[in-house]
N, C-alpha and C positions, 0 to 999 in steps of 0.2 A: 186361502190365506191372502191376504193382503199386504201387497206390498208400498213402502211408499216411499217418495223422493224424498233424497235429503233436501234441502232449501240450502245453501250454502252463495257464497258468495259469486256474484254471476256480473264480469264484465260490461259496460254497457255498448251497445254494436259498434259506436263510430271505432273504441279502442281493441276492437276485434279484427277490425281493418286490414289486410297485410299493407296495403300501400302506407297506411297509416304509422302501422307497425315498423316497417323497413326505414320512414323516415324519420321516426326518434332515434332506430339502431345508427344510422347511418351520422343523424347531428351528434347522438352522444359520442359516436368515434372521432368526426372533427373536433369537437369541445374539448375531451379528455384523451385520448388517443395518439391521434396526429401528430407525427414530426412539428407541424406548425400550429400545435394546438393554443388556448386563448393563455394559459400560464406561460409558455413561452413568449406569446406576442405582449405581455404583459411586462416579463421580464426585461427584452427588447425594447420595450417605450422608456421603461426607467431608466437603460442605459444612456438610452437617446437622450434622455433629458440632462441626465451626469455630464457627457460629453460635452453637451451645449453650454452647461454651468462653464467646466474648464476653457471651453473655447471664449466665452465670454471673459474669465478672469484672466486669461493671456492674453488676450486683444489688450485690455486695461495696463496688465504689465507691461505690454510692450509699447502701449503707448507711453507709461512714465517712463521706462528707459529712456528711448526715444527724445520726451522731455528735458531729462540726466543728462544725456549725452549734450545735446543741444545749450544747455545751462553749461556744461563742464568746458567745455571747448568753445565759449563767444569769448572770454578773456584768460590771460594765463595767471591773471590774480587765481582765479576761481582754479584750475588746470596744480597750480603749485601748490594752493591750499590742500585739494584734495591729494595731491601726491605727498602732502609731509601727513597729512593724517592718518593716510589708508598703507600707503608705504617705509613710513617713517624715515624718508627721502632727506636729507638734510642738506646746505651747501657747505662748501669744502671749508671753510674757514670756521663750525660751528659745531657743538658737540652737542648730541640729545639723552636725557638720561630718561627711563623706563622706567617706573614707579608701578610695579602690580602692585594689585588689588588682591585681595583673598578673595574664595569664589564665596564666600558666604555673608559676601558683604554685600549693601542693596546700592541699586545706583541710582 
């Protein structure tokens, strides 16, 4: 009788490798594995980038406060104005009357 081999699919040697072998097993545990793996370090850079947005759009706020502030307090023109409009601050001798709006009204 005669027997005979199957022919079936036959690895090429370098991927027979163990050292070969051991350091795909070992990258694909960094890559996808790892506490520190690349979805985290990924996630991590977008935050980073977020923060940087807000830390930039605060810097900008706080320089037009900063501005505000500087504009609000060189004269008490400016100082009283903003105090009868934002507080409704009046002097003693003068009456203000409040006229709402409905909110469905456009301004």
């Amino acid at each position: 009788m005669e027997t005979t081999k199957k022919k079936g699919f036959k690895f090429p040697r370098w991927a027979r490798n163990k050292y070969i072998i051991s350091c795909i097993l070992f990258g694909g545990w960094l890559i996808f594995l790892d506490r520190n793996n690349v979805l985290y370090q990924f996630q991590l850079y977008r935050e980073v980038n977020q923060l940087e947005d807000q830390k930039a759009f605060y810097l900008k706020e706080i320089e037009q406060d900063r501005q505000n502030h500087q504009d609000l307090f060189s004269s008490p023109d400016k100082l009283e104005k903003f105090a009868r409009e934002q507080y409704m601050m009046k002097k003693d001798d003068e009456d203000i009357y409040v006229v709402p709006t409905p909110p469905d009204a456009k301004r």
